[in-house]
C-alpha positions in Angstrom: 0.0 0.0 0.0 2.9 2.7 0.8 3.9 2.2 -2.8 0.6 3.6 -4.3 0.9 6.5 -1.9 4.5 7.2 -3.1 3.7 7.1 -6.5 0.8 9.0 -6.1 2.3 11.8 -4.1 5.4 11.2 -6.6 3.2 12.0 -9.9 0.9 14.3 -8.3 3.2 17.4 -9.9 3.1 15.6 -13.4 -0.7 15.0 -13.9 -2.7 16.4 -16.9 -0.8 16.5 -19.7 0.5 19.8 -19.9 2.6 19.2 -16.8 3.9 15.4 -17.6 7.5 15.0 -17.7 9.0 12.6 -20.5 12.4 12.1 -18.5 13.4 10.3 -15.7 15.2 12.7 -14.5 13.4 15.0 -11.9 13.3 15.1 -8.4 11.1 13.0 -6.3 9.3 15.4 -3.9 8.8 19.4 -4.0 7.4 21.6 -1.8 4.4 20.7 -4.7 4.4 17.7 -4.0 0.7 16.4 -2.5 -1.6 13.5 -2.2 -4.0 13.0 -3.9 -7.5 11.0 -4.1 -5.2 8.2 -5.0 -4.1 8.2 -1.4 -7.2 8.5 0.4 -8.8 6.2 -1.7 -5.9 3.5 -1.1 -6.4 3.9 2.7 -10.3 4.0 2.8 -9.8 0.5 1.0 -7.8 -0.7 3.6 -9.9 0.5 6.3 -13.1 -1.2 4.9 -11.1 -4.7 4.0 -10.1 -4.5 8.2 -13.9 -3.8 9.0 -15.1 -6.2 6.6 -13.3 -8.8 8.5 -12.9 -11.1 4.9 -16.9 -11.2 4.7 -17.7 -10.1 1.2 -21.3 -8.4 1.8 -19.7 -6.8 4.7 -16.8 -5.9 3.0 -18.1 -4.1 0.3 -20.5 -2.5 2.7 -17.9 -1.0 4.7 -15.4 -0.2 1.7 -18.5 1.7 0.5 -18.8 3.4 3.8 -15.1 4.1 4.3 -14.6 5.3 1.0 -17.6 8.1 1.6 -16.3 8.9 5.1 -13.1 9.6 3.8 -13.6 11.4 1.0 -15.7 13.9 2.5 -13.2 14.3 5.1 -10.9 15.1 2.6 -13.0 17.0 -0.2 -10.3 19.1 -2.1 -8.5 15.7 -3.5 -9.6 16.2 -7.6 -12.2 13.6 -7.3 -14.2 13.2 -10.5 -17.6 14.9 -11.4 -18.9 11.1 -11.1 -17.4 9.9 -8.2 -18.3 13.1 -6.1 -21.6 12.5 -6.9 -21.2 9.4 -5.5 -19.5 10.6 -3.0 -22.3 12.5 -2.0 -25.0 10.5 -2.2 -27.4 8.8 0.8 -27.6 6.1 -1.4 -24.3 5.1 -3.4 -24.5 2.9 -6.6 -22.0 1.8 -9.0 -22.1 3.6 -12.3 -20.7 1.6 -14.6 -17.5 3.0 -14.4 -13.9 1.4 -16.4 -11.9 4.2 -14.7 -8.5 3.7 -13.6 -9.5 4.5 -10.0 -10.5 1.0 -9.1 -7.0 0.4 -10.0 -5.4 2.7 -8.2 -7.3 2.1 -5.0 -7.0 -2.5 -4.5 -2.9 -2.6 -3.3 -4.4 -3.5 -0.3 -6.5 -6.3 -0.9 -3.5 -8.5 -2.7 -1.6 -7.9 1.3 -4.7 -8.2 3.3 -5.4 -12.5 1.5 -3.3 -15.4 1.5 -4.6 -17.1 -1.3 -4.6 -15.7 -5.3 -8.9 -16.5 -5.0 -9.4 -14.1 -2.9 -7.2 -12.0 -3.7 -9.3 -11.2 -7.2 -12.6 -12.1 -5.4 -11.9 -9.2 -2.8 -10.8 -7.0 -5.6 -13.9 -7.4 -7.8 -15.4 -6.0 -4.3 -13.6 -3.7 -3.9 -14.7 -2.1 -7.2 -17.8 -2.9 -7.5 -19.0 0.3 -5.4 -18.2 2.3 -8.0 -17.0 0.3 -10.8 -19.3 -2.4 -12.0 -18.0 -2.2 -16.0 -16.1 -5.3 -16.7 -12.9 -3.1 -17.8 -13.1 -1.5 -14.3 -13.4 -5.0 -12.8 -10.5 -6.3 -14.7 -8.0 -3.3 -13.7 -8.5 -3.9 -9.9 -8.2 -7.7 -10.5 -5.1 -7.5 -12.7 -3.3 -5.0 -10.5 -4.1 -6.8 -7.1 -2.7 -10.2 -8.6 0.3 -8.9 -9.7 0.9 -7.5 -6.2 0.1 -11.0 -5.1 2.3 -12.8 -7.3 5.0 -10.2 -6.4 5.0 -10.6 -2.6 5.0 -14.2 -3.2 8.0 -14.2 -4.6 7.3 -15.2 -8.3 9.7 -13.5 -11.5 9.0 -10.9 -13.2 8.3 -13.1 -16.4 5.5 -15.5 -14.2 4.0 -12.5 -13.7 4.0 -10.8 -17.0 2.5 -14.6 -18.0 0.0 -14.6 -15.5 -1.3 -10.9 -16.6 -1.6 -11.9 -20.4 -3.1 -15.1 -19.9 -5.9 -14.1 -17.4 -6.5 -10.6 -18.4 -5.8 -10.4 -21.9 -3.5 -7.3 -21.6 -1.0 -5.8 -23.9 2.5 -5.8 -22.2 4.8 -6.0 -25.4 5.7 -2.4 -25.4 8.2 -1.2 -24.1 8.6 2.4 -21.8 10.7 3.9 -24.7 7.4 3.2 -27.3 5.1 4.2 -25.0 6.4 7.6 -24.3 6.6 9.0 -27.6 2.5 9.0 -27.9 1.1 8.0 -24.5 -1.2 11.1 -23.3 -3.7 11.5 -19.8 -6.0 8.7 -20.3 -8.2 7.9 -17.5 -9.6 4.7 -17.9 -8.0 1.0 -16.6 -7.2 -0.5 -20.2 -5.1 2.7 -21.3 -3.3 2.8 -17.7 -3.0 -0.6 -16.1 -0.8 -2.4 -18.5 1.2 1.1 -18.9 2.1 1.5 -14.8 2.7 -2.7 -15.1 5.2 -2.5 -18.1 7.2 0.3 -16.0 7.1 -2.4 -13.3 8.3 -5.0 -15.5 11.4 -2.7 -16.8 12.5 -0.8 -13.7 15.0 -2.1 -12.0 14.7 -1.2 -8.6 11.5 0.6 -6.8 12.7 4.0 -7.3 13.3 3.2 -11.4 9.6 1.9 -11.5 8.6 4.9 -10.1 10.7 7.0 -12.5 10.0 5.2 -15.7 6.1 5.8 -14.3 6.2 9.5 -14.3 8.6 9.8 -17.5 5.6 7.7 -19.6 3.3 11.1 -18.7 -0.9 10.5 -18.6 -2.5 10.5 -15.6 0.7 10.4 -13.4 -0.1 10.4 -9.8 -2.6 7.1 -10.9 -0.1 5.2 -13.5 2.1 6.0 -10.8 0.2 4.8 -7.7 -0.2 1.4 -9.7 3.5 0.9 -10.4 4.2 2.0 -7.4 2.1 -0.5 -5.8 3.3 -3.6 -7.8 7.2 -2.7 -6.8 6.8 -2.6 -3.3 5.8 -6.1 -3.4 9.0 -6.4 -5.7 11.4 -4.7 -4.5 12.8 -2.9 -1.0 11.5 0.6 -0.6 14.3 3.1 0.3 14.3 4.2 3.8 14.5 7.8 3.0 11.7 7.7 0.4 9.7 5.4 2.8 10.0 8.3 5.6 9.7 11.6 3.2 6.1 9.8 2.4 4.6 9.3 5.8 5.2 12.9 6.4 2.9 13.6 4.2 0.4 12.1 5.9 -1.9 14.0 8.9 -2.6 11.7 11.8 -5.9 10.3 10.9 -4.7 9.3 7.6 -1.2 7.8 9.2 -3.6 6.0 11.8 -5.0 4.1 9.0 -2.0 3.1 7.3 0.1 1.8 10.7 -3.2 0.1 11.8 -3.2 -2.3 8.3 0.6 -2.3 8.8 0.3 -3.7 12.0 -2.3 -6.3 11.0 -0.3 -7.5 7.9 2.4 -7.8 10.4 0.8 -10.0 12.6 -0.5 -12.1 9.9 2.6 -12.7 8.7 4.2 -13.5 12.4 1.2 -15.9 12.7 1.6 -17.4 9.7 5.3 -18.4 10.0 5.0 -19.4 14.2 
């Protein structure tokens, strides 16, 4: 989950397309630098999956109701005309949305399950609040496995396989072709196999992030995504892991060292 937020507060100067960046060569945080609804949509996530306790009606209930506290706690995040309406509403339906925001939001769910069936089950869920299009679907699902596969410690080329196989995505690019042309697209199937490839070629987590923000589009999302698939990957610097947190006010950091804590204890359980 910290590597969506890094990426996302990482990217946040280079959204729209009249501020992207086609270079890797920039510094990582400004006094400009921000989060975004990328961030507070990651952590609402992962406040709802520790509600829903791994039931799936409650789960989706509570990433609902997390995702709407949240967000109006934090109203001046660049939320879209359909989500705030959403956001808003005393009765919240999905609205067929294939928006990369589904995507950006599930890093989460691929720590919070031990098994690669619930991993996508729990990510469909976590969509579907908002995102009941299949493409929407799909993004969440394809992002959250490869997370999964990541942390599990399969290669690079299992998980390129897996993502091609199951999801029917386009990774033969490569960050050099995609530069040249790639623009601020908003939806999963013109981001999620972008922010994977820039997985794929970076070789450490601070190259992923770099080769994120040089492809341009919606960079604090693409961003967030690769961001999120390295940290299962590779070691996030301390100094990048520490500069992040501060961005964060107390409530929001309460959230993220609660899930840490939890995914720690998991993992203590797990192994005693």
């Amino acid at each position: 989950m910290l590597g969506a937020i890094i990426g996302d507060i990482v990217g946040s100067l280079y959204e729209f397309d009249e501020y992207n960046i086609k270079t890797t060569d920039f510094p990582l945080f400004s006094e400009e630098s921000e989060i975004t609804d990328d961030t507070i949509m990651t952590l609402a996530v992962a406040q709802g999956l520790m509600n829903g306790k791994k039931d799936s009606q409650k789960t989706y209930d509570e990433i609902t109701k997390c995702m709407q506290k949240l967000g109006k706690e934090y109203p001046y995040m660049s939320y879209g005309c359909n989500f705030q309406s959403w956001l808003h509403s005393n009765n919240p339906q999905p609205y067929n949305s294939y928006g990369n925001g589904s995507a950006m939001r599930v890093s989460s769910v691929a720590w919070f399950f031990d098994n690669l069936e619930d991993v996508e089950k729990f990510a469909e869920i976590s969509a579907l609040p908002t995102h009941n299009q299949p493409e929407g679907i799909k993004g969440a699902q394809a992002v959250a496995s490869a997370i999964f596969l990541a942390r599990n410690g399969k290669t690079k080329s299992e998980i390129k396989d897996y993502i091609i196989k199951k999801y029917a995505y386009d990774l033969s690019k490569t960050c050099d072709e995609i530069r040249i042309t790639y623009h601020r697209v908003e939806s999963c199937q013109e981001t999620v196999p972008q922010a994977i490839i820039a997985f794929l070629e970076g070789g450490s987590f601070e190259e992923v992030i770099r080769l994120a923000v040089s492809l341009g589009g919606d960079s604090d999302t693409l961003t967030a995504i690769a961001g999120s698939i390295a940290e299962a990957y590779y070691p996030i610097p301390e100094d990048i892991k520490e500069r992040t947190l501060e961005f964060l006010d107390d409530d929001l950091l309460e959230i993220y060292n609660e899930f840490q804590k939890l995914i720690s204890l998991n993992t203590f359980n797990k192994l005693y």
